[in-house]
C-alpha positions as CSV (number, residue, x, y, z in Angstrom):
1,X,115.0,124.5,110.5
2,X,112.9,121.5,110.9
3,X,111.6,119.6,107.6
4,X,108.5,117.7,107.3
5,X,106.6,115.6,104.7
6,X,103.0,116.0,104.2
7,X,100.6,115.5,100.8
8,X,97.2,116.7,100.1
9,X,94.8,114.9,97.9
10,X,91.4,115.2,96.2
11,X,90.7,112.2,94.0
12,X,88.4,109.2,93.5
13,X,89.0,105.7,94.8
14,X,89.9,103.2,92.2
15,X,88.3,100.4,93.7
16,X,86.7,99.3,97.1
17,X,88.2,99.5,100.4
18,X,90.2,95.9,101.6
19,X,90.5,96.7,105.4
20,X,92.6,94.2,107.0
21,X,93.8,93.5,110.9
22,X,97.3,93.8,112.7
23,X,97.7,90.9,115.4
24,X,97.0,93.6,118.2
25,X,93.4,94.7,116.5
26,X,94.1,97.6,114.7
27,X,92.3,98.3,111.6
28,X,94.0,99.3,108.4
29,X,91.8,100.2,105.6
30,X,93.7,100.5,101.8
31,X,92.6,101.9,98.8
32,X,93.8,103.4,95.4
33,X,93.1,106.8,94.9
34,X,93.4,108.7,91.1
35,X,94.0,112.3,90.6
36,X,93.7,113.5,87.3
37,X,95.4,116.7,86.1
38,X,94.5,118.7,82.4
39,X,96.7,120.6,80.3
40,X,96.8,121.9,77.1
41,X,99.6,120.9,74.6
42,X,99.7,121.6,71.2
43,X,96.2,123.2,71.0
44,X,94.6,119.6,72.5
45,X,93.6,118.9,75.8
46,X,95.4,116.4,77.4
47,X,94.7,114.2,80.8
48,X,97.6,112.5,83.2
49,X,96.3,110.5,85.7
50,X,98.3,109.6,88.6
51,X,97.8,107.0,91.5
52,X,98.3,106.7,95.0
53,X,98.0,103.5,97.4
54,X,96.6,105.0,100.4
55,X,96.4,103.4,104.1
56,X,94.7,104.8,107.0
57,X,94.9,103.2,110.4
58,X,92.9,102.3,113.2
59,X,89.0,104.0,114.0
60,X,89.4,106.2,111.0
61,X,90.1,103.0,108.7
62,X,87.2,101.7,110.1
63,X,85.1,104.3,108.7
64,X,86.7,104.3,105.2
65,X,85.6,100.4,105.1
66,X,82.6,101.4,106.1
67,X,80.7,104.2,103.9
68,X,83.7,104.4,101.1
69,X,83.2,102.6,97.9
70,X,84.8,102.5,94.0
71,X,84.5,105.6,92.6
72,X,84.0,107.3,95.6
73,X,85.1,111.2,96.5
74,X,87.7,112.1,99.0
75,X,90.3,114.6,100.5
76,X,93.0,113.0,102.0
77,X,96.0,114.3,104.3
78,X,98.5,112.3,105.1
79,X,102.4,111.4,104.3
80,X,104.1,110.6,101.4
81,X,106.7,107.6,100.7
82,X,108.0,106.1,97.6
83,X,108.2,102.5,97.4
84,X,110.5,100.7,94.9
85,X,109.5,97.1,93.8
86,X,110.4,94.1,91.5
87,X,107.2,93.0,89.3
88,X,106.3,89.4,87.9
89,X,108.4,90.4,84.9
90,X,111.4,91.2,86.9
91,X,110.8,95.5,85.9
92,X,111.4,98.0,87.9
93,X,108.5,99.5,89.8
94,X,108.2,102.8,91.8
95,X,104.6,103.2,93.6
96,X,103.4,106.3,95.2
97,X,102.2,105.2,99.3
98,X,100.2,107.7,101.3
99,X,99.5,107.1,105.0
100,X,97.0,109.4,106.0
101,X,96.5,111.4,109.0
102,X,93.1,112.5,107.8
103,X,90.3,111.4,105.3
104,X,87.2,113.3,104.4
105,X,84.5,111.9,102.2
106,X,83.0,114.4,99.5
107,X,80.4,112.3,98.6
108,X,76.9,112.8,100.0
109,X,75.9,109.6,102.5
110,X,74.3,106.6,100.5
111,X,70.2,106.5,100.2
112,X,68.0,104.4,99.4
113,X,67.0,101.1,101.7
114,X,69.7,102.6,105.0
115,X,72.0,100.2,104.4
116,X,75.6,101.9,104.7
117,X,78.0,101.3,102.1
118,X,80.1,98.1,102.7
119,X,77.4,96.1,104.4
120,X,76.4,94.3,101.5
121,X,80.0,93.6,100.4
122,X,80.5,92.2,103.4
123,X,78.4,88.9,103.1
124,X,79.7,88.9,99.5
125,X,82.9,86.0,98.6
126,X,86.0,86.7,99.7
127,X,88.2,88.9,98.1
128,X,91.8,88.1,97.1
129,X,94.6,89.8,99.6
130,X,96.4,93.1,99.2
131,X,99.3,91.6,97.5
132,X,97.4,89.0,95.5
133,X,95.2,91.8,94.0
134,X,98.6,94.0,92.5
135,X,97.3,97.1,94.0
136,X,97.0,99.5,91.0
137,X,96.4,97.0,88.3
138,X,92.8,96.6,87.3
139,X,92.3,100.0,88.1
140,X,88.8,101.3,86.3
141,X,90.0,104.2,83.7
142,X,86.2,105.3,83.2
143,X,85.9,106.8,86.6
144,X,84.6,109.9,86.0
145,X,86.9,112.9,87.0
């Protein structure tokens, strides 16, 4: 029997979309995406939160730069991998990667003046790379979910 890896997500993008270029053109687009799962324990309701780094590739990466934003709604498809990592500290790290085969925004398209979302971050200052950022530090905890 064959095996396969595949994840399904619903959750809200921690911050903006950093869309960056392979030597050959191609358009990745990453974002952080929280789900949040309640529970009752002891009579209380409780929250866990969990995060996901999240890359999608090429035309479809394109589009996530272009009308996603923080805070943003969307179903995503896509593969799962675990990657182990060494922080500034020297701890031991484990962060949850999803490449995605398929993104979906749940969000109704932005209003207002036309502009798409993403136009107006693009003539704003640069912003720091991928790895510069920590991806999954700085996350906003007062997304609503």
């Amino acid at each position: 029997m064959a095996s396969f890896n595949k994840i399904t997500i619903v959750g809200f993008l921690g911050k903006d979309v950093e869309t960056r270029y392979m030597p050959d053109g191609t358009a990745v687009a990453s974002f952080s995406v929280a789900t949040t799962e309640k529970y009752k324990k002891d009579g209380d309701w409780q929250e866990k939160t969990s995060w996901f780094k999240v890359s999608v590739w090429g035309k479809q990466g394109e589009a996530c730069a272009q009308y996603l934003a923080k805070g943003a709604q969307v179903f995503i498809d896509g593969r799962l991998s675990v990657q182990e990592y060494t922080d500034r500290d020297g701890n031991q790290r484990t962060s949850l990667e999803v490449r995605a085969s398929d993104v979906q925004f749940l969000d109704r398209k932005p209003q207002g003046d036309g502009q798409q979302r993403g136009e107006s971050r693009q003539a704003s200052k640069p912003r720091a790379s991928h790895e510069e950022q920590g991806f999954g530090e700085g996350e906003d905890p007062n997304i609503p979910f």
